[in-house]
N, C-alpha and C positions, 0 to 999 in steps of 0.2 A: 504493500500500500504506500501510494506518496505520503509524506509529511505532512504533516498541517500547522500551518506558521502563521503567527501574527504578523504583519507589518506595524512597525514602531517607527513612525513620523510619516508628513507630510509634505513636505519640502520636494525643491528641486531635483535632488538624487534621487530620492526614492520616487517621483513621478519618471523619470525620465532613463534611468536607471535600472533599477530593481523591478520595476512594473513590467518591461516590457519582457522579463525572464520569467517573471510570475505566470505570464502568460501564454509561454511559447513551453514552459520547461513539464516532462511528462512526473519530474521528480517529486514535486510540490505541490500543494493544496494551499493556497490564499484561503483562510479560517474566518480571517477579521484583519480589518486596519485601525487603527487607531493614533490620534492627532491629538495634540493638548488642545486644539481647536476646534471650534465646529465648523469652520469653515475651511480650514487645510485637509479635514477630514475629510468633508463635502467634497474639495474639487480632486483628494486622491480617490473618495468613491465613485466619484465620475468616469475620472480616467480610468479604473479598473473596470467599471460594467460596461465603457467604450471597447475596452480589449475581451467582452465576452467574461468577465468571472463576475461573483455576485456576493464577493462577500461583506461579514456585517460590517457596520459601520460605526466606531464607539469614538469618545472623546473625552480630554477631562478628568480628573481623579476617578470620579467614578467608573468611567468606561474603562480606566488603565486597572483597576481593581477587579472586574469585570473579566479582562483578559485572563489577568493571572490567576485567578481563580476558579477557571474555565479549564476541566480534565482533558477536554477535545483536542486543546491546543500544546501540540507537543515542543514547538519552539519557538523563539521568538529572530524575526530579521529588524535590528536596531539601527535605524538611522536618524539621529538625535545628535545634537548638540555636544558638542565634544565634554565640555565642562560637566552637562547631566547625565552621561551614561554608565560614568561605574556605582554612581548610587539605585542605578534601576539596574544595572547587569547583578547586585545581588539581589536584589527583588527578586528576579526573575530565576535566580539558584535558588533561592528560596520558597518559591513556589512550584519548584520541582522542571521549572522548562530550562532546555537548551539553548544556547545564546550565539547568534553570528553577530558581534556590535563591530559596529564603521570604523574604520581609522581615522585620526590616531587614539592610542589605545587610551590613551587619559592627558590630561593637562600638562602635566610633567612627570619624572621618574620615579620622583616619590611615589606618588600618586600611583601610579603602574605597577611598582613593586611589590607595594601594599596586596591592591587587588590580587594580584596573579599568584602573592604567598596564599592569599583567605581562600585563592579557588582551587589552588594543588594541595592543601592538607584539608579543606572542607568538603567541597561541590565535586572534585574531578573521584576522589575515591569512591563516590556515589552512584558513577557512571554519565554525570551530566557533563557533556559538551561545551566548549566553549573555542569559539575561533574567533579570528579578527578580522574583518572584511577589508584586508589591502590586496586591491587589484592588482598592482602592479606585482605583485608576488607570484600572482596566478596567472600570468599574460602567457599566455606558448611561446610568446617569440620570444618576450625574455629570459624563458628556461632555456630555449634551444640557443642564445648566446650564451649560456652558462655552459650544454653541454659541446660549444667552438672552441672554448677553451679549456674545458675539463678533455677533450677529445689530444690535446698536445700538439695538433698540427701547426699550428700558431710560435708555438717555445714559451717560456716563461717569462709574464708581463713583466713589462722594463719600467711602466710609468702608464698614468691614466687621466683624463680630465675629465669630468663631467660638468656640464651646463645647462642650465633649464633659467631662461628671461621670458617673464611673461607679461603682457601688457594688461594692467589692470585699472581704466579712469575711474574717478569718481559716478557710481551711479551705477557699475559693473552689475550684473544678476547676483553675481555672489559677492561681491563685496555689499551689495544691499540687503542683504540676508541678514537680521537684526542684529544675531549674536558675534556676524563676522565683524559689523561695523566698527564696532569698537568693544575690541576683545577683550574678555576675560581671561583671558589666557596669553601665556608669554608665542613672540613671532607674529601672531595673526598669520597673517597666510605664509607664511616660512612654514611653521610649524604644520597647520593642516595640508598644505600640499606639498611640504615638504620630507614627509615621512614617507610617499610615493617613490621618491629618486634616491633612498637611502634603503629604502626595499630592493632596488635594484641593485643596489650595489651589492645588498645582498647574497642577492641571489646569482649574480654573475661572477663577481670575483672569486678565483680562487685562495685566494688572501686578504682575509678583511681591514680594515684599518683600526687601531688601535688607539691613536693618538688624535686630538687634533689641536690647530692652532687656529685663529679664524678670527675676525674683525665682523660686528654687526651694524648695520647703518639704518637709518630712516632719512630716504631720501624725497620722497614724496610725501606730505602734511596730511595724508586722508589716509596713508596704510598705517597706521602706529600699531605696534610701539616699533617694528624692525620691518624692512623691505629688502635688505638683502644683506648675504652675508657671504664672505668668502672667507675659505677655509683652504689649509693643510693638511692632507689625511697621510697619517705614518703608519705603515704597519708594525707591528714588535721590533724590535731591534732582532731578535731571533731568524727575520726571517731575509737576514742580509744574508746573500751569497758572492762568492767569487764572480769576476766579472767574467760575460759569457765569452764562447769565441778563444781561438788560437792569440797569440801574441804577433805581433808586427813582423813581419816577414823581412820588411827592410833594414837594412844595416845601419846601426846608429851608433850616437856619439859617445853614448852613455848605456850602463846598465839600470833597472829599475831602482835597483840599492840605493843609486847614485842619485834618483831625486832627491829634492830637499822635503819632500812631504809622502809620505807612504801612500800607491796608489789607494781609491779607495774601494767603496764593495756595490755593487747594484741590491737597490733597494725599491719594491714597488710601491711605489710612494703615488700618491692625486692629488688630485686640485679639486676644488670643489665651487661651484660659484651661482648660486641662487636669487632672482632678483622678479620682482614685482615692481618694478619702478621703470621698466624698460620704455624709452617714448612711442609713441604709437605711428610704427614709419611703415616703408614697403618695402625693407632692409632684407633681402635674403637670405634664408634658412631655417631648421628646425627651432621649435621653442624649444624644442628639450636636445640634448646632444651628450649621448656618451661615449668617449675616444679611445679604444685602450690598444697599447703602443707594446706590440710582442716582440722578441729575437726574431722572427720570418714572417711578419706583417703586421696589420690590424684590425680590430673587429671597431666599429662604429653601428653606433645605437641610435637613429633620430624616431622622434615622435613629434610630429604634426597632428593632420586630421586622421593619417596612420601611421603604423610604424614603417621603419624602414631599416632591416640587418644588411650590413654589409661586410664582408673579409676582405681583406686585399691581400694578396702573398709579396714579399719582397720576390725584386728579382732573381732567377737563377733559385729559387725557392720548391717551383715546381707545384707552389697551391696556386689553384684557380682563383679569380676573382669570382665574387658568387653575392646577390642582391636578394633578399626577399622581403616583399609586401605585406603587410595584414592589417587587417581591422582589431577594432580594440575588444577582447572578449575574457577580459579577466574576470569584469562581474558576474559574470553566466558562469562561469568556471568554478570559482567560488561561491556560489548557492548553489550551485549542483552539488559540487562535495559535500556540501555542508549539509545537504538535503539528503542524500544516498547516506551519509552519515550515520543522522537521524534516526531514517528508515531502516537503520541495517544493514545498508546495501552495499557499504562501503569497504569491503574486504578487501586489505592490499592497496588502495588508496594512498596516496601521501599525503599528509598534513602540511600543506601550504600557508595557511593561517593562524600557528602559534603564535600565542601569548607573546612567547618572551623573544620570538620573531621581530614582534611589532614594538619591546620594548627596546631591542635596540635601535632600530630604527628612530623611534622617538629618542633617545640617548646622545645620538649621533647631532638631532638639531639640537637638543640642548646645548649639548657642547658647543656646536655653532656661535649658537645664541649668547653662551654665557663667558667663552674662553678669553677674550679681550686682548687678544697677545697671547694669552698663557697656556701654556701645553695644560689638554682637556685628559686624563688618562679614562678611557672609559668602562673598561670593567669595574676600576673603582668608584665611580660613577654609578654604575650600574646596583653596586655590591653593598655602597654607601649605608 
């Protein structure tokens, strides 16, 4: 039997978003929707009986009480306010349902840690579910960049940059979004969409970053408190190696001894550089761009209206160059799982959507956010 799931908010996402999976997906049963409003409820009930389903329609303390108390509904799809969702994600353990909630997974690390200790020694021993709805986690193409370089035809990244500038004026759909306007929460949009391209990185490096260094700015008067921030991502010191490649073939003047500074060691080290303050031109290229720089080529990541994977082999290399296209289908990705889950149906599955998946990700901006110069170390961060 499909699942049968609440939808939890009414906003932009979850109309535009989550609805049209609710609709198409054979995994799921839409039970009920539910809006702190009667009118975000109204136009998500709309939009849902426009896509053919018919479910109830609640709002309001009452109605959210209603849900959880409802044995029908075996789990809930949380798309809500960043700041309100770990006090309704144990709600919702407590009432005995499964929870897929939106990224990012809380306000800050504290905040995250907290949670995800009360749901692995409380809720998870019970059997109850819990994932975190970051798409970009779940995209196909950005795993199949992960397995370009897990596959070794590439060699061992040398260096990497990532970049995502996005144009966001005064009056934006989501910057008019009440809670985004003026945040409760630290980055404002660094933060909410910035846990997206630290998923990535996730999920594609084969060596994470450990360190970071990063300057935070507010460059435009209407994104407060931060719009962009650039950073240094280090990996461990651990994971210096010997520089690649044969030594110089040419006859020289000197032996290495004989410099005045010991060579030194190759380190996968990035760049990281985030901005919502970008002026609004016809400047070309991706909003988002991730570049990463191997011994026998490159893999490059753009995201526009789609994605775009590309490899490039150095020459005399013998890799193909090789381009592929896709559309964005992480959120269908991620409520299917999470649906087959549920259901049972999920055997052999991978868990794309942990927890502590999504707190590093959130870890990573804080660090951004908070380092000012100063080397951020993040497991202690994380561990704090």
């Amino acid at each position: 039997m499909p699942a049968k799931v609440a939808l939890l908010g009414g906003g932009i996402f979850a109309t535009t978003a989550y609805l049209p999976v609710l609709v198409s997906s054979p995994d799921i049963t839409l039970h009920t929707i539910w809006s702190r409003s009667s009118s975000s409820a109204s136009k998500l009930f709309s939009a849902a009986k426009e896509g053919g389903l018919s479910p109830r329609s609640l709002h309001g303390d009452d109605g959210l009480a209603t849900v959880l108390a409802d044995k029908e509904i075996e789990a809930v799809l949380m798309v809500l306010p960043l700041t309100n969702q770990p006090e309704l994600i144990i709600k919702c353990f407590d009432a005995g349902k499964h929870v897929l909630s939106e990224k990012p997974i809380a306000k800050d690390v504290e905040t995250a840690r907290s949670l995800i200790d009360k749901y692995e020694k409380e809720y998870a021993p019970k059997g109850l579910i819990w994932r975190v709805a970051e798409n970009w986690a779940h995209e196909p193409i950005i795993r199949r960049a992960a397995e370009v370089l897990k596959s070794g035809k590439l060699g061992p990244v040398l260096y990497w940059q990532q970049r995502q500038e996005s144009v966001v004026l005064d009056g934006n759909k989501w910057q008019s979004t009440p809670w985004r306007t003026i945040p409760d929460y630290q980055g404002g949009f660094i933060l909410d969409g910035g846990v997206h391209y630290m998923a990535a990185l996730r999920t594609i490096l084969p060596q994470l970053p450990s360190r970071i260094i990063s300057t935070a700015s507010l460059h435009r008067t209407h994104l407060p408190p931060h719009d962009t921030v650039i950073a240094l991502a280090l990996p461990p010191a651990s994971a210096a190696v010997d520089p690649h490649g044969p030594p110089t073939s040419l006859e020289t003047q000197r032996s290495l001894s004989q410099m005045p500074v010991a060579p030194g060691s190759s380190l996968p080290t990035g760049q990281i550089l985030l901005s919502c303050a970008t002026p609004d031109t016809d400047t070309p290229g991706p909003r988002f761009r991730l570049e990463i720089t191997c011994t026998n080529g490159k893999l490059i990541l753009d995201q526009s209206d789609n994605w775009v994977l590309s490899t490039y082999g150095a020459k005399g290399s013998q890799i193909k160059d090789e381009t592929e296209t896709a559309e964005s289908e992480g959120v269908k990705v991620e409520i299917e799982l999470f649906a087959r889950k549920v259901a049972g149906k999920g055997e052999g599955e991978e868990d794309l959507g942990t927890p502590r998946g999504a707190l590093w990700d959130l870890a990573i901006i804080q660090a951004c956010l908070t380092s000012d110069g100063k080397e951020v170390d993040i497991d202690q961060l994380i561990k704090a």
